[in-house]
Chimera marker file (.cmm) of the C-alpha trace (Angstrom):
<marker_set name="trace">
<marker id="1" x="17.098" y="4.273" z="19.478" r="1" g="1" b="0" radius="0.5"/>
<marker id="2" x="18.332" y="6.885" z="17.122" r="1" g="1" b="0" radius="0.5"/>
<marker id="3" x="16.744" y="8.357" z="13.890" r="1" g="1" b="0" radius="0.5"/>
<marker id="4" x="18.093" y="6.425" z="10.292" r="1" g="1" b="0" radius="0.5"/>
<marker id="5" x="19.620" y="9.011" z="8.057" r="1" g="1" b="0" radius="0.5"/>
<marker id="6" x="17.165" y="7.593" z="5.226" r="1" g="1" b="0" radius="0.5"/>
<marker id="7" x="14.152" y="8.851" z="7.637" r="1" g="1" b="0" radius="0.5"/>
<marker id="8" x="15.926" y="12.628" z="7.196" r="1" g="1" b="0" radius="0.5"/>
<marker id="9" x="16.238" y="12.148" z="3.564" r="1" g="1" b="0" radius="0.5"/>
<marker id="10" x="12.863" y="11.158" z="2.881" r="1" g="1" b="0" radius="0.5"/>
<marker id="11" x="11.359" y="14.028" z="4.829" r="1" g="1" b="0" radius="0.5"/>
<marker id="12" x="13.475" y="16.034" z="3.272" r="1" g="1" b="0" radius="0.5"/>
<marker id="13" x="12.555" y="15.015" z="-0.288" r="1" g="1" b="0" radius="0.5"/>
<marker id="14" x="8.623" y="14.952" z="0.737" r="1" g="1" b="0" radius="0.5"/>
<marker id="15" x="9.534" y="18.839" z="1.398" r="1" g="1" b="0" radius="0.5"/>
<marker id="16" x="10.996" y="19.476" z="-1.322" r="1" g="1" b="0" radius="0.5"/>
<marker id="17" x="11.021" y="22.510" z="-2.909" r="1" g="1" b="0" radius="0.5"/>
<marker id="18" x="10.593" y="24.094" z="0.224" r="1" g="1" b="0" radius="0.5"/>
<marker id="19" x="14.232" y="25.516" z="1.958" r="1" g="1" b="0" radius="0.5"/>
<marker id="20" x="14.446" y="23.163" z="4.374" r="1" g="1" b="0" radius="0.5"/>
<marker id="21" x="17.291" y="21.234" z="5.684" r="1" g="1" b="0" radius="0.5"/>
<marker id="22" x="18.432" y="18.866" z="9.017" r="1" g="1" b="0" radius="0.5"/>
<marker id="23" x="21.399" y="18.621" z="11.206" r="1" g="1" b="0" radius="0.5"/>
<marker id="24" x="21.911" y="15.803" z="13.110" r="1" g="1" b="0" radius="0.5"/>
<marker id="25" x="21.757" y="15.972" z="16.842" r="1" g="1" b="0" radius="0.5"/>
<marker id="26" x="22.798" y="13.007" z="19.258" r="1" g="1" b="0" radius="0.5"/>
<marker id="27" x="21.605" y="10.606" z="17.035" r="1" g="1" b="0" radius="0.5"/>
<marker id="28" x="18.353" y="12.645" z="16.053" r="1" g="1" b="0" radius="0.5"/>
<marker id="29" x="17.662" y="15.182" z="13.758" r="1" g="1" b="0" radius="0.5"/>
<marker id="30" x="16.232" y="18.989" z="13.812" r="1" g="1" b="0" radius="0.5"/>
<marker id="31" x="14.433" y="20.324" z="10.953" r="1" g="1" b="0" radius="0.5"/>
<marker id="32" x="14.537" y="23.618" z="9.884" r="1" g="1" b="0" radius="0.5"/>
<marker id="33" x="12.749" y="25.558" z="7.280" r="1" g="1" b="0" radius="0.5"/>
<marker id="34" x="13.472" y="29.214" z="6.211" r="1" g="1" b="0" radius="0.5"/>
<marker id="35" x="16.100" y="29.291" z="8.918" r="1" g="1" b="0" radius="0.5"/>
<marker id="36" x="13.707" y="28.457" z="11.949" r="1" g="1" b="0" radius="0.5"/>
<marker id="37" x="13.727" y="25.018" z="14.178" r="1" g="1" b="0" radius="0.5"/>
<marker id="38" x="10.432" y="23.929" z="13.237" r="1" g="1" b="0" radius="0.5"/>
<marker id="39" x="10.263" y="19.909" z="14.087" r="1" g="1" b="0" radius="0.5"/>
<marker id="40" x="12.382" y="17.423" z="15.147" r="1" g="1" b="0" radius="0.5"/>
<marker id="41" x="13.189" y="13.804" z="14.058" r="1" g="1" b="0" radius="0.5"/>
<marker id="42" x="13.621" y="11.723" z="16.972" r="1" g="1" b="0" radius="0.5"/>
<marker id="43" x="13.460" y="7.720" z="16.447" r="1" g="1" b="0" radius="0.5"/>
<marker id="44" x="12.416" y="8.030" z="12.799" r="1" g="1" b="0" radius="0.5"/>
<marker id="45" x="9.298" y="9.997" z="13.792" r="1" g="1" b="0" radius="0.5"/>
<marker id="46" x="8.765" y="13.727" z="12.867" r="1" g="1" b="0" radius="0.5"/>
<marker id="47" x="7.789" y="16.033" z="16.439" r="1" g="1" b="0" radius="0.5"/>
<marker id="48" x="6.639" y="19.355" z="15.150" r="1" g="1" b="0" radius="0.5"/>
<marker id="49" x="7.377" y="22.334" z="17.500" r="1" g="1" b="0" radius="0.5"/>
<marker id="50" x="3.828" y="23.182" z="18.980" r="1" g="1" b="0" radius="0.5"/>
<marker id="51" x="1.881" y="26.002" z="17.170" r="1" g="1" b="0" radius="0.5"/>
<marker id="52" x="-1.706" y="26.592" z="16.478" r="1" g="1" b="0" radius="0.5"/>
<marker id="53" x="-1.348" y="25.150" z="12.832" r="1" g="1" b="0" radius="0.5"/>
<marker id="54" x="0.234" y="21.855" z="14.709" r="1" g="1" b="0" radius="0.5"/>
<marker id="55" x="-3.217" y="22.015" z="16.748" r="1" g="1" b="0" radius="0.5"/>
<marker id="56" x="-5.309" y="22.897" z="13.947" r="1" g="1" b="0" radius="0.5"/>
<marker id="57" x="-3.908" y="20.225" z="11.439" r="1" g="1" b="0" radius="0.5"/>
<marker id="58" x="-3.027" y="17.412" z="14.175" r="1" g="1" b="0" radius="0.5"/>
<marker id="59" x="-4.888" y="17.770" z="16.884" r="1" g="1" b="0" radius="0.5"/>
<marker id="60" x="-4.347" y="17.773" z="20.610" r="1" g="1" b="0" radius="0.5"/>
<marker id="61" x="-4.007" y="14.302" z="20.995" r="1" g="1" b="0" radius="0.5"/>
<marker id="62" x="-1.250" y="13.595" z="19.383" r="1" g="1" b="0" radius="0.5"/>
<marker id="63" x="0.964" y="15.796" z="21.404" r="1" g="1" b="0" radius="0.5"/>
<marker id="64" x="3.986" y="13.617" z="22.764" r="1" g="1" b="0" radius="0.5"/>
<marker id="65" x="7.574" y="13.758" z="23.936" r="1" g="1" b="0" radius="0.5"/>
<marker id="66" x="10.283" y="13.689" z="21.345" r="1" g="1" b="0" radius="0.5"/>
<marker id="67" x="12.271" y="11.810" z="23.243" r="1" g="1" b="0" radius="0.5"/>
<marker id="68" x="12.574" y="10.827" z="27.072" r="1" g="1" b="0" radius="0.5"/>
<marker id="69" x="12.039" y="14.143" z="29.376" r="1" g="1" b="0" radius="0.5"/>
<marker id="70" x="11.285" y="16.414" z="26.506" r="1" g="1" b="0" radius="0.5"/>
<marker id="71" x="8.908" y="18.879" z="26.384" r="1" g="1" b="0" radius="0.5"/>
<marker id="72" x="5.480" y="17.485" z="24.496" r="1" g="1" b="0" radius="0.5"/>
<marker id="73" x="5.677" y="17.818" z="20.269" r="1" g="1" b="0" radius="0.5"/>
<marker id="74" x="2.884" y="17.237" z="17.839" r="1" g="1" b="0" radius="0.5"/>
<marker id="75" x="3.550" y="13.714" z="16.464" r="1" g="1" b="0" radius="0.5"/>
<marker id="76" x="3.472" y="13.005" z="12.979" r="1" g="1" b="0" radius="0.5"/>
<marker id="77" x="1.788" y="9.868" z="12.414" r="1" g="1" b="0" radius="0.5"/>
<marker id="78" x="3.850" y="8.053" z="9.570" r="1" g="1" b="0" radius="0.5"/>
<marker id="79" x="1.120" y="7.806" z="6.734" r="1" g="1" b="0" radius="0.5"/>
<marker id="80" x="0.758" y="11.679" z="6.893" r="1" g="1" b="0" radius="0.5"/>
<marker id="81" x="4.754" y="11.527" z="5.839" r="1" g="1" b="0" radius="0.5"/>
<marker id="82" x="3.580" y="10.311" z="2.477" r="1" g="1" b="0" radius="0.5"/>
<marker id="83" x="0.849" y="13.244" z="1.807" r="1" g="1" b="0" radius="0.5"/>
<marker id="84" x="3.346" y="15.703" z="0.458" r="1" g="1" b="0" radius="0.5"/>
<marker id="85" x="1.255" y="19.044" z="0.072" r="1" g="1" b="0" radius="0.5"/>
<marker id="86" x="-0.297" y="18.224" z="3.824" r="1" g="1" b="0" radius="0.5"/>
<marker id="87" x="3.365" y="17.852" z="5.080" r="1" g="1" b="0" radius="0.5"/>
<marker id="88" x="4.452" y="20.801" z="2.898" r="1" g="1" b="0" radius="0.5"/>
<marker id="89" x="1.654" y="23.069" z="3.842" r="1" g="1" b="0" radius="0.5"/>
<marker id="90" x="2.696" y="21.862" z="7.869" r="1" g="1" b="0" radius="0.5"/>
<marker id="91" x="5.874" y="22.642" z="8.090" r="1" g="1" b="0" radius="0.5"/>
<marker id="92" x="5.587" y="26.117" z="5.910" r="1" g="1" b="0" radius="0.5"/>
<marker id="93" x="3.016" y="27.342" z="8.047" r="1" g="1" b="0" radius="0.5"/>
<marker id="94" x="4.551" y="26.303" z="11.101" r="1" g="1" b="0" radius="0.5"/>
<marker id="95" x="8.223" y="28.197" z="9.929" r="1" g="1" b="0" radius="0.5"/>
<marker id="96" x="5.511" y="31.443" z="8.993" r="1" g="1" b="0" radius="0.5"/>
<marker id="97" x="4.000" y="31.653" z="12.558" r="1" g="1" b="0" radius="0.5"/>
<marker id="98" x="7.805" y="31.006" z="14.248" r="1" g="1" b="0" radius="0.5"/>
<marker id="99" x="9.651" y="33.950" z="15.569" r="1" g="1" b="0" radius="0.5"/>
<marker id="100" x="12.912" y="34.390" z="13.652" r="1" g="1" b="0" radius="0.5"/>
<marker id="101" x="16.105" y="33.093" z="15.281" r="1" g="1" b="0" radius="0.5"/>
<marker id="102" x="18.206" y="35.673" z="17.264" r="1" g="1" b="0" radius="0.5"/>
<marker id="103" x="21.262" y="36.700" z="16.133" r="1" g="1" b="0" radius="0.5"/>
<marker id="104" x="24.367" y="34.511" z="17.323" r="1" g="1" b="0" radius="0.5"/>
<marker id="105" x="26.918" y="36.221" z="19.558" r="1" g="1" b="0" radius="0.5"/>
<marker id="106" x="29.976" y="36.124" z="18.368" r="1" g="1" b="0" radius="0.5"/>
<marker id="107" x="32.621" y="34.265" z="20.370" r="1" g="1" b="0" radius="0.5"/>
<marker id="108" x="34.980" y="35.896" z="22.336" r="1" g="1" b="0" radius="0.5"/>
<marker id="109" x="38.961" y="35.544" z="21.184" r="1" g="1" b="0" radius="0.5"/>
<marker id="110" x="40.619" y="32.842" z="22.987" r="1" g="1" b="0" radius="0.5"/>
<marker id="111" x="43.309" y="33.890" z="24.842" r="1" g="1" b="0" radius="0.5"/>
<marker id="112" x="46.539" y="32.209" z="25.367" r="1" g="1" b="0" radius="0.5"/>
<marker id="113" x="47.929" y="31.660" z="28.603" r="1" g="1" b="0" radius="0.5"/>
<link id1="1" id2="2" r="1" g="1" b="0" radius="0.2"/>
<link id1="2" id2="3" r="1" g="1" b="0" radius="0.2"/>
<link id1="3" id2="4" r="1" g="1" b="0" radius="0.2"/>
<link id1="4" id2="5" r="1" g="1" b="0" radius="0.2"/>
<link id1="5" id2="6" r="1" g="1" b="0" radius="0.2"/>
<link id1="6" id2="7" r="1" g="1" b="0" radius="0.2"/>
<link id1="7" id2="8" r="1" g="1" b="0" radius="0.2"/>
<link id1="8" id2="9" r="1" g="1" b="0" radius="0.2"/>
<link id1="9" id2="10" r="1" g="1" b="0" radius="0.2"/>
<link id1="10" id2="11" r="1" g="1" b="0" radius="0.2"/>
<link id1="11" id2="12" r="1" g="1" b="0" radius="0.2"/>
<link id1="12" id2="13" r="1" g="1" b="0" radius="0.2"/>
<link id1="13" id2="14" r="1" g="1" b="0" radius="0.2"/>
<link id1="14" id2="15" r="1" g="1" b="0" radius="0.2"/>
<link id1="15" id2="16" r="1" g="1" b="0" radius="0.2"/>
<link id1="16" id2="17" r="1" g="1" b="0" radius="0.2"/>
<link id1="17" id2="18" r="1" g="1" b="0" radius="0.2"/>
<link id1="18" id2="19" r="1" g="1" b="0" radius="0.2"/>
<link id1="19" id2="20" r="1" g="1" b="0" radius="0.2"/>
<link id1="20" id2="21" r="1" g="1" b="0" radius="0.2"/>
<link id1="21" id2="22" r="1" g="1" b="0" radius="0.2"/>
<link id1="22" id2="23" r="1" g="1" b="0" radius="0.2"/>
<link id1="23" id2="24" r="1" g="1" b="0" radius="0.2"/>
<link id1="24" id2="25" r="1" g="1" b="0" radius="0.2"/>
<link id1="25" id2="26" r="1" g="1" b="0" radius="0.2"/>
<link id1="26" id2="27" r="1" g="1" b="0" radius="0.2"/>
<link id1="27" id2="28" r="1" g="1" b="0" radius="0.2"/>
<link id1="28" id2="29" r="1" g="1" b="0" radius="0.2"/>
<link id1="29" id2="30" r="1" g="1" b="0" radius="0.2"/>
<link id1="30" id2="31" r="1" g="1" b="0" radius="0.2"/>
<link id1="31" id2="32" r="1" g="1" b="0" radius="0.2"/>
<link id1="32" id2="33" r="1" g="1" b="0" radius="0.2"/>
<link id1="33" id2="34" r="1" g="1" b="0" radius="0.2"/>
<link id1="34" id2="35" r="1" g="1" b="0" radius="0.2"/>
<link id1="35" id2="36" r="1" g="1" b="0" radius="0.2"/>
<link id1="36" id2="37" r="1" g="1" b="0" radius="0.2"/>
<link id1="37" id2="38" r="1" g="1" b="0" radius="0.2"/>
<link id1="38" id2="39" r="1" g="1" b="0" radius="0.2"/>
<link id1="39" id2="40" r="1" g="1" b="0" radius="0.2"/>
<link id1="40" id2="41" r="1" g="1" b="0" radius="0.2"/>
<link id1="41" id2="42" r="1" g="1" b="0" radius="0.2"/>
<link id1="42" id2="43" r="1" g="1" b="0" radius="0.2"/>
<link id1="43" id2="44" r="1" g="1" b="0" radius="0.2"/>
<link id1="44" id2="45" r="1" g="1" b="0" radius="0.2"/>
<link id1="45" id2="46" r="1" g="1" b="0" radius="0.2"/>
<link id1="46" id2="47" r="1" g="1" b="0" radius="0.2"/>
<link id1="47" id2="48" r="1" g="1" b="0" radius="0.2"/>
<link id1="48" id2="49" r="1" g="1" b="0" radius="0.2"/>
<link id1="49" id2="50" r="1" g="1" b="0" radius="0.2"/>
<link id1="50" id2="51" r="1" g="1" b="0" radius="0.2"/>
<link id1="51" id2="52" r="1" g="1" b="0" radius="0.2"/>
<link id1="52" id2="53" r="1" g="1" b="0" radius="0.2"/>
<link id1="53" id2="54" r="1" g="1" b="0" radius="0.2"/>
<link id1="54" id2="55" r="1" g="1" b="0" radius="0.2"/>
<link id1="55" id2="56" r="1" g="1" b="0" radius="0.2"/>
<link id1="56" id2="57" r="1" g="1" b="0" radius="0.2"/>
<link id1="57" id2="58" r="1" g="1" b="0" radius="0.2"/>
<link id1="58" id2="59" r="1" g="1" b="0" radius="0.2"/>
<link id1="59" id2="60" r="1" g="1" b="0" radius="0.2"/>
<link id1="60" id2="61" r="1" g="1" b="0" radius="0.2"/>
<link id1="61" id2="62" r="1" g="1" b="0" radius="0.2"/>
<link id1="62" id2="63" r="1" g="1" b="0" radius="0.2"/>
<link id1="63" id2="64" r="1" g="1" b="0" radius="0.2"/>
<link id1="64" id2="65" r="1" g="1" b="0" radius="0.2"/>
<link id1="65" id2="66" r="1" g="1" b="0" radius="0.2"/>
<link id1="66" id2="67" r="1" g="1" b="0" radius="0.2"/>
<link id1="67" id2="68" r="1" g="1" b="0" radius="0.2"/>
<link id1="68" id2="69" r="1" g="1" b="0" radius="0.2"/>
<link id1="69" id2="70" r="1" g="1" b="0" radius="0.2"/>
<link id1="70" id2="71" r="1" g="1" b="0" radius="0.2"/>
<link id1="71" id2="72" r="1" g="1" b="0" radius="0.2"/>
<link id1="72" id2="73" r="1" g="1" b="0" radius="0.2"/>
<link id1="73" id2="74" r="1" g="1" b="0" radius="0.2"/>
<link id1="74" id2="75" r="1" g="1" b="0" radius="0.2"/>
<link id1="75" id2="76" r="1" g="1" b="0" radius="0.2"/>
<link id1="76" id2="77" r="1" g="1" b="0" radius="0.2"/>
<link id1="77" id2="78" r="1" g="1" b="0" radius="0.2"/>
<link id1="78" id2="79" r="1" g="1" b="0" radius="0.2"/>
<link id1="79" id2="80" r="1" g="1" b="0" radius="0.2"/>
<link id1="80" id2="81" r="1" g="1" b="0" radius="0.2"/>
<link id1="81" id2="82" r="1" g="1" b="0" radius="0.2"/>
<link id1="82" id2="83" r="1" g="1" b="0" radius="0.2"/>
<link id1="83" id2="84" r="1" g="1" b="0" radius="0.2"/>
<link id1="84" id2="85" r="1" g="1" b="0" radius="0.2"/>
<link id1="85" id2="86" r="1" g="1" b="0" radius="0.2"/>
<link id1="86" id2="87" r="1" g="1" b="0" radius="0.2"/>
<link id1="87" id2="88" r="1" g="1" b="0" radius="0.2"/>
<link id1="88" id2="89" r="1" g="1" b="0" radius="0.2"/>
<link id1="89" id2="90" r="1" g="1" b="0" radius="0.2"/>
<link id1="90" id2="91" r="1" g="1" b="0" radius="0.2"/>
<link id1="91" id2="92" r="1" g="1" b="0" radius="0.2"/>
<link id1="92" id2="93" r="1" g="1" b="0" radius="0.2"/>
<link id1="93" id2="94" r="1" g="1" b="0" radius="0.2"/>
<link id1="94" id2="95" r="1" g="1" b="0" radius="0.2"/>
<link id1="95" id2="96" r="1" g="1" b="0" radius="0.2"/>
<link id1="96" id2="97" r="1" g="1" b="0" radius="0.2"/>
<link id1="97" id2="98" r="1" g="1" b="0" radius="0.2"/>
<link id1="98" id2="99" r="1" g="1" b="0" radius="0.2"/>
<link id1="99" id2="100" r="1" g="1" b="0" radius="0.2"/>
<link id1="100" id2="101" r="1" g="1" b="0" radius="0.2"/>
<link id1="101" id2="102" r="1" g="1" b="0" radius="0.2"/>
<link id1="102" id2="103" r="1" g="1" b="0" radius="0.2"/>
<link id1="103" id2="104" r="1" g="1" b="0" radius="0.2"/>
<link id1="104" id2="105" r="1" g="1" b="0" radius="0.2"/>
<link id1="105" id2="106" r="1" g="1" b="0" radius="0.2"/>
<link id1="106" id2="107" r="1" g="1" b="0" radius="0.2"/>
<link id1="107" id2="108" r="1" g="1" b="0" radius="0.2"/>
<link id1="108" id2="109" r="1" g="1" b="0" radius="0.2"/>
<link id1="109" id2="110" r="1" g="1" b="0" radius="0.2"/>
<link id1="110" id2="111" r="1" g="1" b="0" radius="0.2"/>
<link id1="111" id2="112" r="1" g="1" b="0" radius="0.2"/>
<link id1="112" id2="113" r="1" g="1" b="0" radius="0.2"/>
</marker_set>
């Protein structure tokens, strides 16, 4: 099953004004805020990458793969979707504790042959 572009948007709006934003991966989504991969939307449920704040405000319980094979996430139950300053104060703190991304190589010149 894949994740409903509507599930992205509404995360994203529950977020809002925070700089967040998604890109859509096999089906899925990843969520990034201030430039970071902090969760992931995978069959219209939010994984959030794990971090002490996703232990302190979820628990460890509700860690769980993203999809089949993955690594284990914290799983957002869906009610907690609707608490806007919870989800807000989430994924902030979870971009805040995230290194920053390294710097993207740049690609070598193809070369004709």
């Amino acid at each position: 099953m894949s994740t409903r572009k509507e599930t992205a948007d509404y995360v994203l709006d529950q977020l809002h004004p925070l700089e967040v934003s998604t890109c859509a991966m096999f089906g899925e989504f990843a969520l990034y805020c201030d430039g970071k991969t902090v969760a992931f939307i995978c069959d219209d449920t939010v994984f959030m990458k794990p971090t002490p704040v996703g232990e302190e405000l979820l628990g460890p319980d509700s860690m769980a793969p993203a999809y089949p094979g993955s690594k284990l996430y914290y799983e957002v139950p869906g009610d907690s979707l609707e608490n806007r300053e919870w989800l807000q104060d989430l994924v902030q703190r979870t971009a805040d504790i995230l290194p920053a991304p390294k710097p993207k190589k740049p690609r070598a010149p193809k070369t004709k042959s």
